[in-house]
Structure formats: C-alpha cells, structure tokens
ZAMAR-715395 format. One record per residue (C-alpha): residue in one letter; x negated, y, z negated; residue number from 1. Coordinates in nm, 4 decimals. Example, Ala and Ser with C-alpha at 12.3 -4.5 7.8 and 13.67 -1.06 7.14 Angstrom:
REM ZAMAR-715395
A; -1.2300; -0.4500; -0.7800; 1
S; -1.3670; -0.1060; -0.7140; 2
//
This chain:
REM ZAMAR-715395
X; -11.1547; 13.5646; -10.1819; 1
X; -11.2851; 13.7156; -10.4750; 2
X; -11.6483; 13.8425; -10.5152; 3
X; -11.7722; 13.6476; -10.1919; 4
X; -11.6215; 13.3336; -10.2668; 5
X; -11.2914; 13.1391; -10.1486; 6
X; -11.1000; 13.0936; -10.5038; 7
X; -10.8618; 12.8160; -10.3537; 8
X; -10.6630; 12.6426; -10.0206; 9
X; -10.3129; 12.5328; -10.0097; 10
X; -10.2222; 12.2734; -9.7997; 11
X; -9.8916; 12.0545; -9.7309; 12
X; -10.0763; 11.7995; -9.9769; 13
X; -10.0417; 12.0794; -10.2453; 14
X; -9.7114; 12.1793; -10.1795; 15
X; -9.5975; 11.8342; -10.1608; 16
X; -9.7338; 11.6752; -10.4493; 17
X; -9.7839; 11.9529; -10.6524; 18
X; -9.4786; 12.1702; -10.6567; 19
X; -9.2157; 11.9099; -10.5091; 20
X; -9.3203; 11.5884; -10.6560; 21
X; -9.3338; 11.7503; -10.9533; 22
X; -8.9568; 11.8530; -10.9435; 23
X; -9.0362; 12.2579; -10.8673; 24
X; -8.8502; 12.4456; -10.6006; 25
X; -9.0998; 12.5874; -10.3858; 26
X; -8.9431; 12.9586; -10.4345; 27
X; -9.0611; 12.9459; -10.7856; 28
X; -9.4632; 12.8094; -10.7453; 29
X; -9.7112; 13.0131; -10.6886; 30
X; -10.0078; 12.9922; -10.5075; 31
X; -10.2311; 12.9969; -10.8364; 32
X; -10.0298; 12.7447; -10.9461; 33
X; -10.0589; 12.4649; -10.7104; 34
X; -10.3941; 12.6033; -10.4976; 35
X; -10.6803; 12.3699; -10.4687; 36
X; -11.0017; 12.4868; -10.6627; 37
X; -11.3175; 12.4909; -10.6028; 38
X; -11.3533; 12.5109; -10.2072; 39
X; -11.6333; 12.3999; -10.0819; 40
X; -11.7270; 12.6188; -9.8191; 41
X; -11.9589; 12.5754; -9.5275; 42
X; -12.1747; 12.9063; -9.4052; 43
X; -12.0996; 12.9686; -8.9940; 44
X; -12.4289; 12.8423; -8.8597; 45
X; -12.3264; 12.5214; -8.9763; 46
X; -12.3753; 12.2707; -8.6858; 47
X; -12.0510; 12.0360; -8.6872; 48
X; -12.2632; 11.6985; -8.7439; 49
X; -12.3101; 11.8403; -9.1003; 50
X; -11.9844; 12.0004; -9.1186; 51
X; -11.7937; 11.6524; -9.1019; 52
X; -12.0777; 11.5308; -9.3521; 53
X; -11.9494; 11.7331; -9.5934; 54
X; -11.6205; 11.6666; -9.4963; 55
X; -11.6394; 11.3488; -9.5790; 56
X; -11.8244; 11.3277; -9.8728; 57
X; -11.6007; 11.5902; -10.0113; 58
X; -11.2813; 11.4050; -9.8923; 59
X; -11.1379; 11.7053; -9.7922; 60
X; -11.0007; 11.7924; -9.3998; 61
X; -11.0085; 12.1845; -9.4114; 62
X; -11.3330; 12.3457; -9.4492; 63
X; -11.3643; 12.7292; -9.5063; 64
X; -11.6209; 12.8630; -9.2881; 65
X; -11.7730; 13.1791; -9.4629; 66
X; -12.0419; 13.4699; -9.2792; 67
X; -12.1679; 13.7374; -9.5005; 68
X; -11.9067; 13.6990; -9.7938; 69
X; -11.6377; 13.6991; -9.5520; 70
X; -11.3808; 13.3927; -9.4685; 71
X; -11.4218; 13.3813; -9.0738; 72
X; -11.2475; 13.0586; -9.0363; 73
X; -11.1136; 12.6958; -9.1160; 74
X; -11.2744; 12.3987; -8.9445; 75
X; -11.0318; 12.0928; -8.9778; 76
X; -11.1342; 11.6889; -8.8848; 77
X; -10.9290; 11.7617; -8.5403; 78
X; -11.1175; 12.0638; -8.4219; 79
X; -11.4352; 11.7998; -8.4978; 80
X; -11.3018; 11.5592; -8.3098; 81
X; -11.2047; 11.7094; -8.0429; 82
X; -11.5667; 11.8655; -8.0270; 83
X; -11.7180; 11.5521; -8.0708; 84
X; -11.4918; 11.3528; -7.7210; 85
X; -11.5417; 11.6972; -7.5678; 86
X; -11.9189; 11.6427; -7.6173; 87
X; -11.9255; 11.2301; -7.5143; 88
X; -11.6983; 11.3731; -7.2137; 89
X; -11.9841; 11.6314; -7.0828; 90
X; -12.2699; 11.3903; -7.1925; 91
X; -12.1137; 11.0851; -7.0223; 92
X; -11.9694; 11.2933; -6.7197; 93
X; -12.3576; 11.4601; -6.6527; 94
X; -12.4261; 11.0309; -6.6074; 95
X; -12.1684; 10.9882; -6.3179; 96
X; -12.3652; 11.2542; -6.0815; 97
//
C-alpha cells in the first residue's frame, strides 16, 4: 500500500502467465514486475450483494477490502458463495419450523 491505496495483487494467474508463460524463472520476477495494477478496492461496510457486483463487472475474484487507508482483508467469489448458501440455508431452514 502506498499513500492509502493498494498499488497491486499477485495471484497464480500472474505468476502463471506472466512470469512462466513468458519463459522467466520465478526466482528472478519480481512482484512489480508481474503484479496486477490498478486494484479495485471495496471499503469494509461494503454489503456482499455489491461486493460480487463489482466482482463481476470487474472480472476479477479477489477483492481488497480497505478501512481507513488500511488493507483489512481479501474477499474472494468462495467466501461469497459460501455466504450466500449459508444465507439460503438460515432463510430456508427458519421455513421448516
């Protein structure tokens, strides 16, 4: 982070196509080098509805979640999903009683 802001995210896509697809042994990339940039970030009041919105409009599966100019997290499309069955699971369970 630099000045409030996440600069980039690696993931196993970067590293992958980036440093090995291109021929690179990963001992000599850098971060800088094969980082994704910009991040979109998402502040941590975010409900999760909007999260995955953003998600998906983005096309991205890893969003930095930021409070105060600080990086307090990563939400991925799993932890949303397993939100969303825990939520059907509770709403449909509260039916049964």
């Amino acid at each position: 982070m630099q000045n409030g802001s996440v600069e980039g995210i690696v993931t196993t896509w970067d590293i992958t196509s980036k440093c090995i697809g291109s021929g690179k042994n990963p001992n000599d990339c850098t971060v800088f080098e094969i980082m994704t940039s910009p991040v979109f970030t998402a502040d941590f009041d975010t409900d999760v509805m909007e999260a995955a919105r953003v998600m998906a409009d983005r096309k991205i599966s890893r969003l930095p979640i930021i409070q105060l100019g600080s990086l307090v997290g990563i939400v991925t499309f799993a932890d949303i999903s397993q939100a969303v069955d825990q939520f059907t699971k509770d709403v449909l369970g509260s039916w049964k009683t």
